[in-house]
DSSP file (Angstrom, degrees, kcal/mol; ACC not computed):
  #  RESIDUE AA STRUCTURE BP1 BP2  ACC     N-H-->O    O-->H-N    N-H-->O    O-->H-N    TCO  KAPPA ALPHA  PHI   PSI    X-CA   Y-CA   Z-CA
    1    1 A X              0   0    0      0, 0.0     2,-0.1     0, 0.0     5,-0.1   0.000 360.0 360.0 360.0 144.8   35.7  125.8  -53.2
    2    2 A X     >  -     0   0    0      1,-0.1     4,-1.3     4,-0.0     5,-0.1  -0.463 360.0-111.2 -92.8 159.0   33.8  124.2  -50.6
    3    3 A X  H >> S+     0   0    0      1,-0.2     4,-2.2     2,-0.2     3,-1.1   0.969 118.8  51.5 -40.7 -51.3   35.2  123.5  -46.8
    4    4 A X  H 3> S+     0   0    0      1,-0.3     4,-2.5     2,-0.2    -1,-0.2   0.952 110.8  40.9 -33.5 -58.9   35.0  119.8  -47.8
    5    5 A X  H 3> S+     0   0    0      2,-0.2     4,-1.7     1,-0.2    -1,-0.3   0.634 116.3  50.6 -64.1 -23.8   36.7  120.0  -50.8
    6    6 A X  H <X S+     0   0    0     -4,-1.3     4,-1.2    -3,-1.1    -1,-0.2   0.970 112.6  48.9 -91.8 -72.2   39.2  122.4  -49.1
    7    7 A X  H  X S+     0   0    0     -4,-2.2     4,-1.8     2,-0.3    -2,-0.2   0.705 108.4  51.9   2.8 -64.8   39.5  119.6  -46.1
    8    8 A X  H >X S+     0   0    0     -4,-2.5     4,-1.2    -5,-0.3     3,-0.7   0.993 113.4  49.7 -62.1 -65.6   40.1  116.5  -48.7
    9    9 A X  H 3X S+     0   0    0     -4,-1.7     4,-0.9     1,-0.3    -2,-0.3   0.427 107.5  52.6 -35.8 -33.5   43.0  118.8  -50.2
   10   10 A X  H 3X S+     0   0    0     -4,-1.2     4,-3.0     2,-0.2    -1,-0.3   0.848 112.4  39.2-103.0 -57.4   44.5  119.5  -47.1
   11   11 A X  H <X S+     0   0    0     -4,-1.8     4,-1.7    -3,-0.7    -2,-0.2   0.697 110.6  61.8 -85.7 -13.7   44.9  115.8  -45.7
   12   12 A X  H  X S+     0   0    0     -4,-1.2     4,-1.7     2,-0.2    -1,-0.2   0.986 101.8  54.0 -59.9 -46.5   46.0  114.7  -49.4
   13   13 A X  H  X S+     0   0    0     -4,-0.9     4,-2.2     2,-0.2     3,-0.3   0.897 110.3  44.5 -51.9 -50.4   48.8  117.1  -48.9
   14   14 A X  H  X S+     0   0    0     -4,-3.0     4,-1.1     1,-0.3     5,-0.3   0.981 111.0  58.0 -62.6 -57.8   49.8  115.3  -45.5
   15   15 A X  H  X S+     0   0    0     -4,-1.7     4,-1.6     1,-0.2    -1,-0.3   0.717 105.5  43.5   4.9 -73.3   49.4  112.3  -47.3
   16   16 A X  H  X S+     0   0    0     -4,-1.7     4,-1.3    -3,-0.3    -1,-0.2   0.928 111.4  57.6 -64.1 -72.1   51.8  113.1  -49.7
   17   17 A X  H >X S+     0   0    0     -4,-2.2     4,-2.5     2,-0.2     3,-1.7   0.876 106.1  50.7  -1.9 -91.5   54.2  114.5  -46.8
   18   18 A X  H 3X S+     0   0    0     -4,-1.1     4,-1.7     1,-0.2     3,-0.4   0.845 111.4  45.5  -5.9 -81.7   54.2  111.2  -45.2
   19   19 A X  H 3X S+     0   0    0     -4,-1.6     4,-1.1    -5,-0.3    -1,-0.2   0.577 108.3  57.4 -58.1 -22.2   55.1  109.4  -48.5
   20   20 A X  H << S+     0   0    0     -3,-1.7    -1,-0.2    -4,-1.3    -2,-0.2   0.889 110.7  44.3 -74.1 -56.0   57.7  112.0  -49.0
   21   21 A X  H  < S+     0   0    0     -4,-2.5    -2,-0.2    -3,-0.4    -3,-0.1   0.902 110.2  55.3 -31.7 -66.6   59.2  110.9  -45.5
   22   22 A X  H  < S+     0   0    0     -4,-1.7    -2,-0.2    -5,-0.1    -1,-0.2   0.922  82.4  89.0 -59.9 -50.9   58.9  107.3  -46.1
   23   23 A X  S  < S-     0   0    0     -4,-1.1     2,-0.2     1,-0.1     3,-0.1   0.143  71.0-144.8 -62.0-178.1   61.0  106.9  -49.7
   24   24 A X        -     0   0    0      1,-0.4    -1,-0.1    43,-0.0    -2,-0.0  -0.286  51.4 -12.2-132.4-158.2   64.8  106.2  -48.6
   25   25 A X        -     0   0    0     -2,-0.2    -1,-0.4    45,-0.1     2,-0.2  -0.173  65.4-173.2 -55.5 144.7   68.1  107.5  -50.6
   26   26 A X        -     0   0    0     44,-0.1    42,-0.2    -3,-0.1     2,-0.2  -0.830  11.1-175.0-120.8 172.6   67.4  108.8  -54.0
   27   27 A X        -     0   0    0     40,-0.4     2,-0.4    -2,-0.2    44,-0.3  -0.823  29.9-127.1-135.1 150.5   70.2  110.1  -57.3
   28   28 A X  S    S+     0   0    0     -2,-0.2     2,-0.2    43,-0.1    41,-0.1  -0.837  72.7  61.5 -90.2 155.9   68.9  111.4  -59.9
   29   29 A X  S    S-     0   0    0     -2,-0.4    16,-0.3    16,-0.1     2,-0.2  -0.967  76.1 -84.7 129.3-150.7   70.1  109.7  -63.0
   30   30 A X  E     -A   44   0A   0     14,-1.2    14,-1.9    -2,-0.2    35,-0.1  -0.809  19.7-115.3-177.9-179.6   69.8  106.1  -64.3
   31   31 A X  E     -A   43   0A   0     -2,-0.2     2,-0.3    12,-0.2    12,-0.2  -0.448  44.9-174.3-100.3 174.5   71.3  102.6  -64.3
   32   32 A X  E     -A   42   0A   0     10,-1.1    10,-1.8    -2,-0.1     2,-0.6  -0.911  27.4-132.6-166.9 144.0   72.8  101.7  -68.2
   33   33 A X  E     -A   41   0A   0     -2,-0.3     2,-0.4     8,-0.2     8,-0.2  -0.900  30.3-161.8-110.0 117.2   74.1   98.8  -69.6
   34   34 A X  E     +A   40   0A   0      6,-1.4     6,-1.4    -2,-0.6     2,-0.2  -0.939  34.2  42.0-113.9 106.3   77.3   99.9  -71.4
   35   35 A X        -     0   0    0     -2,-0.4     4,-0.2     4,-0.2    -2,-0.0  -0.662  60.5-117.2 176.9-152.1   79.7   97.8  -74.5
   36   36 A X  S    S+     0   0    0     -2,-0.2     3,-0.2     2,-0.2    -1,-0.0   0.891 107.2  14.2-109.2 -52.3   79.5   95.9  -77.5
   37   37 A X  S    S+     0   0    0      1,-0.3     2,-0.3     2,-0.0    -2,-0.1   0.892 130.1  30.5 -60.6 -84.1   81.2   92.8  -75.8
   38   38 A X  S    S-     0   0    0     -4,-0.0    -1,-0.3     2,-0.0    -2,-0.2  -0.719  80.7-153.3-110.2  70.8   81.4   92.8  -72.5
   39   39 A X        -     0   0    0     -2,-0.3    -4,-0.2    -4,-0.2     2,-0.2  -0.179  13.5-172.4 -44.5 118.9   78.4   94.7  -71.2
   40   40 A X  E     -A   34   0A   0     -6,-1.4    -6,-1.4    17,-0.1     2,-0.5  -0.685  25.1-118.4-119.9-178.6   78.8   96.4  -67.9
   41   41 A X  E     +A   33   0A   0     -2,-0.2    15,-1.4    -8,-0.2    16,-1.1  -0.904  38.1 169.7-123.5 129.5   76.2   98.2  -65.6
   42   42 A X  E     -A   32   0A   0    -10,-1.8   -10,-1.1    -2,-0.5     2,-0.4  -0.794  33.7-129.1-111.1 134.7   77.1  101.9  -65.1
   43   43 A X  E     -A   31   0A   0     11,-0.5    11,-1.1    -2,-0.3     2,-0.6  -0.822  31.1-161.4 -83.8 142.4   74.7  105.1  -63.3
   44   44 A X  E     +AB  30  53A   0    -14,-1.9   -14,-1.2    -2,-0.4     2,-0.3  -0.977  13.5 178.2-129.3 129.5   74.9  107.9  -66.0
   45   45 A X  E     - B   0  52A   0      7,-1.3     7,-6.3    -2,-0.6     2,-0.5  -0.954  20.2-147.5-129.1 137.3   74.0  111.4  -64.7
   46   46 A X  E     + B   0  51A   0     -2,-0.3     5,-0.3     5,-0.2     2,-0.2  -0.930  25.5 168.9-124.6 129.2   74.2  114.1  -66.8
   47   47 A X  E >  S- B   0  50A   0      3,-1.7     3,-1.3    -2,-0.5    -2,-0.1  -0.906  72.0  -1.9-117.2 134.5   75.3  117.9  -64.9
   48   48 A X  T 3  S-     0   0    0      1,-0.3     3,-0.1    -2,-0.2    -1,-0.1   0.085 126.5 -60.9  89.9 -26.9   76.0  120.6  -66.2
   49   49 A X  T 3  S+     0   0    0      1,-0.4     2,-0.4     0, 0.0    -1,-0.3   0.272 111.6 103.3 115.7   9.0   75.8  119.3  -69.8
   50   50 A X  E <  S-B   47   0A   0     -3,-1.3    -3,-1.7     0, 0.0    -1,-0.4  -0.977  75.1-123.0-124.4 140.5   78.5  116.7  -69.3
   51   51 A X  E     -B   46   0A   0     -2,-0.4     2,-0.4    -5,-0.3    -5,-0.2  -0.469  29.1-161.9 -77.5 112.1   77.5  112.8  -68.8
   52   52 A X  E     -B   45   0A   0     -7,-6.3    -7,-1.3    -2,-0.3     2,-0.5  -0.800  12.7-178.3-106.3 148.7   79.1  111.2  -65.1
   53   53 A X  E     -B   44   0A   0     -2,-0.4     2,-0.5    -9,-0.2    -9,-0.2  -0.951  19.0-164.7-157.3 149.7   79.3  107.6  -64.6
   54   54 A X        -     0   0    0    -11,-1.1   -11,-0.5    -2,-0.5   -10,-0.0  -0.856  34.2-105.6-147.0 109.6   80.3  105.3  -62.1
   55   55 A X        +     0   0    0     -2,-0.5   -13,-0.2   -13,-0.2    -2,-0.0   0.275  36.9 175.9 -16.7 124.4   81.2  101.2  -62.4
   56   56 A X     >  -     0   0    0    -15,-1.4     4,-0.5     4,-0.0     3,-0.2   0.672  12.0-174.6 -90.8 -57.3   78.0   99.4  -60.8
   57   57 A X  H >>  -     0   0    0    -16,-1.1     4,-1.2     1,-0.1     3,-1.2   0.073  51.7 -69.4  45.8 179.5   79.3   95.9  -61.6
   58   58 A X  H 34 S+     0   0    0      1,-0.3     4,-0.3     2,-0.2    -1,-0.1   0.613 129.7  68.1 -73.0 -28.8   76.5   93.4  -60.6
   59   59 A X  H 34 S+     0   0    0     -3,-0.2    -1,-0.3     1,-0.1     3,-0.3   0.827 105.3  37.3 -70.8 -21.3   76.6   93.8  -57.0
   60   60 A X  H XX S+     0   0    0     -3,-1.2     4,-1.3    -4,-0.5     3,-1.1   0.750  91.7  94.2 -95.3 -32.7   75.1   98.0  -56.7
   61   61 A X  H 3X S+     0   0    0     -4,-1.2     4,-0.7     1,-0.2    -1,-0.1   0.642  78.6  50.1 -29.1 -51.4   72.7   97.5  -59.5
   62   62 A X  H 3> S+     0   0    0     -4,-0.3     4,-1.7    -3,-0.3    -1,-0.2   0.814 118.2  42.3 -30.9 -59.0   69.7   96.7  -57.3
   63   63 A X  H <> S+     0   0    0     -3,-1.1     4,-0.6    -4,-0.3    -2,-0.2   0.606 109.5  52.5 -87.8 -12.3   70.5   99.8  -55.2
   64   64 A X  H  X S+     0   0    0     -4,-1.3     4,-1.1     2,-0.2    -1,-0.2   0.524 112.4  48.0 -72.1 -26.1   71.3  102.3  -57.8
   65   65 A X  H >X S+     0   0    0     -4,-0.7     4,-1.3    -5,-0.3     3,-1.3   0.990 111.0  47.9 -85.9 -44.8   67.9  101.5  -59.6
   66   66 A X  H 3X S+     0   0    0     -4,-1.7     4,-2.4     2,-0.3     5,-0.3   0.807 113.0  54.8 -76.0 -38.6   65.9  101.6  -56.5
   67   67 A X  H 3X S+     0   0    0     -4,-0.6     4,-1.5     1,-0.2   -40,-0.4   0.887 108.2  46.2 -17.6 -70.0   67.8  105.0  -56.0
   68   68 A X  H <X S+     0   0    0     -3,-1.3     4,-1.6    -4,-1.1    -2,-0.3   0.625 104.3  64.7 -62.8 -48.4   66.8  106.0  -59.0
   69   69 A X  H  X S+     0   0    0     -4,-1.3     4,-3.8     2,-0.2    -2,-0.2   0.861 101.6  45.5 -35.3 -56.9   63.4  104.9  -58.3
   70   70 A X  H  X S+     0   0    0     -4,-2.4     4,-3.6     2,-0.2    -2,-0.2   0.908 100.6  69.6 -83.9 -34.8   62.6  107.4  -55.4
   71   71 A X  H >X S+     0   0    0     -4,-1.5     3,-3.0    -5,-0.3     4,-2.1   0.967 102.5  41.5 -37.8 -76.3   63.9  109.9  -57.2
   72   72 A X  H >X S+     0   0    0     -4,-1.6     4,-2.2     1,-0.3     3,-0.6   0.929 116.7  47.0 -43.3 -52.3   61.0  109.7  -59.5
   73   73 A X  H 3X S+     0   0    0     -4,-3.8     4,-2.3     1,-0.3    -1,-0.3   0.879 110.2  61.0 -62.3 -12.2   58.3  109.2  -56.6
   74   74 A X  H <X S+     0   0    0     -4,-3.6     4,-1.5    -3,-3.0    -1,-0.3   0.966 107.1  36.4 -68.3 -44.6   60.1  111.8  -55.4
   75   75 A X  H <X S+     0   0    0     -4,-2.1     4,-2.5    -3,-0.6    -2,-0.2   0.857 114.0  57.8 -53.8 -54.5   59.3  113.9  -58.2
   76   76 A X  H  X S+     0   0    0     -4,-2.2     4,-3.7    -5,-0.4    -1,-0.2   0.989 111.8  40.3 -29.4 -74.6   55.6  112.6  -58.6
   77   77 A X  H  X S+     0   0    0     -4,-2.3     4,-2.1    -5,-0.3     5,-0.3   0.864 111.0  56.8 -72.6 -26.4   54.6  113.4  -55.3
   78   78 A X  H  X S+     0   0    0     -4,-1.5     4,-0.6    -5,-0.2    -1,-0.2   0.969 117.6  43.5 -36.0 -61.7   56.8  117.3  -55.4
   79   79 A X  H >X S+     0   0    0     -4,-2.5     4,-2.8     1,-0.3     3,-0.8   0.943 111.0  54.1 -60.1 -67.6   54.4  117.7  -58.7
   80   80 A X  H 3X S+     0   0    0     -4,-3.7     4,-2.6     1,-0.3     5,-0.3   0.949 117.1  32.5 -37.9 -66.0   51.2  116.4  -57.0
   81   81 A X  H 3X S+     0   0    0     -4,-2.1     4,-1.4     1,-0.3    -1,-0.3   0.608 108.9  65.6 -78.9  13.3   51.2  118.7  -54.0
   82   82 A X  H <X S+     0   0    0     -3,-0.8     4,-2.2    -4,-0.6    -1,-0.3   0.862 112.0  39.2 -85.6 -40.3   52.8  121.7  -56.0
   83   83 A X  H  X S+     0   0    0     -4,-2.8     4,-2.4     1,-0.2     5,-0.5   0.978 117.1  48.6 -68.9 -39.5   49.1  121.5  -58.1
   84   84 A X  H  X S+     0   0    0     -4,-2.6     4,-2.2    -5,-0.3    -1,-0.2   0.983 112.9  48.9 -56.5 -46.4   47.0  120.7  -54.7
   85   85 A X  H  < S+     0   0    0     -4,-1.4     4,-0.5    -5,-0.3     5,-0.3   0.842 110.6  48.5 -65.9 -25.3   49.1  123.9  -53.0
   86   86 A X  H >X S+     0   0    0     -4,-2.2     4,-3.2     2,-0.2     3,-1.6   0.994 115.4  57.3 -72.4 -60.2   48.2  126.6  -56.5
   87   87 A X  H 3X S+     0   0    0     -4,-2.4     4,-0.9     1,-0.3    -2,-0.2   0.791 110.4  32.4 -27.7 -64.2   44.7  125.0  -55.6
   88   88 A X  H 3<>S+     0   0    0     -4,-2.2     5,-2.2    -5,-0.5    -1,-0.3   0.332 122.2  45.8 -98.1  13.8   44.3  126.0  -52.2
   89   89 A X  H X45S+     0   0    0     -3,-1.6     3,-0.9    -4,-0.5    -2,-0.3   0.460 104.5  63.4-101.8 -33.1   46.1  129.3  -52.3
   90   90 A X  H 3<5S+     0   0    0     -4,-3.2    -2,-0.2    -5,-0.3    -3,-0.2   0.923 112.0  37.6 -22.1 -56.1   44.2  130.1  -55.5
   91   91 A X  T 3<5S-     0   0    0     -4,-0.9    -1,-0.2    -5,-0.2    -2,-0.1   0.498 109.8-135.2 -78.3 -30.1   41.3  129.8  -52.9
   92   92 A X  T < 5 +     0   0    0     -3,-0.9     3,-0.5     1,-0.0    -3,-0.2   0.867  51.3 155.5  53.3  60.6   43.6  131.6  -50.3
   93   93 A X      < +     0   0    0     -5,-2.2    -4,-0.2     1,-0.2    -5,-0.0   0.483  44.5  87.4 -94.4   8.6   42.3  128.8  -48.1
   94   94 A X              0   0    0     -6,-0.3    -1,-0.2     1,-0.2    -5,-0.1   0.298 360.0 360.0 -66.9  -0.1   45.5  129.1  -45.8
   95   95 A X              0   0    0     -3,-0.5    -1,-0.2     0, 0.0    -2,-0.1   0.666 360.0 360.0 -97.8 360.0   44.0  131.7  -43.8
Protein backbone atom coordinates (compact mmCIF):
# COMPACT_ATOMS: atom_id res chain seq x y z
CA UNK A 1 0.00 0.00 0.00
CA UNK A 2 1.41 3.23 -0.95
CA UNK A 3 2.14 6.26 1.70
CA UNK A 4 -0.70 8.09 -0.05
CA UNK A 5 -3.09 5.59 0.12
CA UNK A 6 -1.88 4.86 3.74
CA UNK A 7 -2.26 8.85 4.50
CA UNK A 8 -6.08 9.05 2.88
CA UNK A 9 -6.87 5.97 5.33
CA UNK A 10 -5.47 7.59 8.20
CA UNK A 11 -7.45 10.97 8.05
CA UNK A 12 -10.69 8.96 6.97
CA UNK A 13 -10.26 7.30 10.37
CA UNK A 14 -10.21 10.85 12.15
CA UNK A 15 -12.95 11.68 10.09
CA UNK A 16 -14.91 9.01 11.29
CA UNK A 17 -13.72 9.85 15.05
CA UNK A 18 -15.02 13.24 14.72
CA UNK A 19 -18.46 11.99 13.47
CA UNK A 20 -18.40 9.49 16.18
CA UNK A 21 -18.03 12.61 18.77
CA UNK A 22 -20.56 14.63 17.16
CA UNK A 23 -23.88 12.06 17.19
CA UNK A 24 -25.72 12.75 20.62
CA UNK A 25 -27.66 10.02 22.94
CA UNK A 26 -28.21 6.81 21.25
CA UNK A 27 -30.53 3.17 22.49
CA UNK A 28 -30.45 0.53 20.65
CA UNK A 29 -33.81 -0.66 19.80
CA UNK A 30 -36.79 0.86 17.86
CA UNK A 31 -39.91 3.13 18.08
CA UNK A 32 -43.34 0.66 17.33
CA UNK A 33 -46.68 1.47 16.98
CA UNK A 34 -48.59 -0.95 19.14
CA UNK A 35 -52.90 -2.11 19.13
CA UNK A 36 -55.68 -2.93 17.04
CA UNK A 37 -57.71 0.20 18.33
CA UNK A 38 -56.09 2.52 19.99
CA UNK A 39 -52.50 2.53 18.60
CA UNK A 40 -49.87 3.70 20.87
CA UNK A 41 -46.04 4.43 20.26
CA UNK A 42 -43.82 2.16 22.40
CA UNK A 43 -39.47 1.63 22.12
CA UNK A 44 -39.17 -2.20 21.96
CA UNK A 45 -35.64 -3.55 22.83
CA UNK A 46 -35.04 -6.90 22.88
CA UNK A 47 -32.04 -8.30 25.80
CA UNK A 48 -31.40 -11.20 26.65
CA UNK A 49 -34.04 -12.85 24.50
CA UNK A 50 -36.88 -11.07 26.19
CA UNK A 51 -38.71 -7.95 24.39
CA UNK A 52 -38.58 -4.38 26.89
CA UNK A 53 -40.90 -1.64 26.20
CA UNK A 54 -41.63 1.60 27.44
CA UNK A 55 -44.97 4.05 26.83
CA UNK A 56 -43.67 6.89 24.29
CA UNK A 57 -47.05 8.51 23.95
CA UNK A 58 -46.72 11.27 21.28
CA UNK A 59 -44.62 13.64 23.09
CA UNK A 60 -40.88 11.17 23.22
CA UNK A 61 -41.40 9.80 19.80
CA UNK A 62 -39.31 12.34 18.03
CA UNK A 63 -36.52 11.66 20.53
CA UNK A 64 -36.63 7.95 20.79
CA UNK A 65 -36.40 7.67 16.93
CA UNK A 66 -33.54 10.07 16.64
CA UNK A 67 -32.05 7.91 19.51
CA UNK A 68 -32.44 5.14 17.65
CA UNK A 69 -30.98 6.87 14.74
CA UNK A 70 -27.39 7.43 16.13
CA UNK A 71 -27.36 4.18 17.23
CA UNK A 72 -27.22 3.07 13.63
CA UNK A 73 -24.63 5.83 12.50
CA UNK A 74 -23.18 4.65 15.38
CA UNK A 75 -22.87 1.37 14.05
CA UNK A 76 -22.06 2.47 10.37
CA UNK A 77 -19.17 4.40 11.23
CA UNK A 78 -17.81 1.41 14.19
CA UNK A 79 -18.02 -0.94 10.86
CA UNK A 80 -16.38 1.62 8.54
CA UNK A 81 -13.22 2.23 10.53
CA UNK A 82 -13.08 -1.45 11.91
CA UNK A 83 -12.45 -2.40 7.84
CA UNK A 84 -10.05 0.86 7.30
CA UNK A 85 -8.06 -0.36 10.77
CA UNK A 86 -7.70 -4.53 9.28
CA UNK A 87 -6.46 -2.37 6.26
CA UNK A 88 -3.76 -0.50 7.73
CA UNK A 89 -2.51 -3.10 10.26
CA UNK A 90 -2.74 -5.67 7.46
CA UNK A 91 -0.05 -3.29 6.08
CA UNK A 92 1.29 -2.94 9.73
CA UNK A 93 1.36 0.74 8.71
CA UNK A 94 1.10 1.77 12.50
CA UNK A 95 4.64 1.66 12.95
Amino acid sequence: MEKKEITKKMRRIETLRRRLGELGPMMRGSVVLIGARNKQFYFSLNREGKTKLIYLGKDRVKRAKEYSENYKKHLEIVEEMTILNMELLKEDAFT
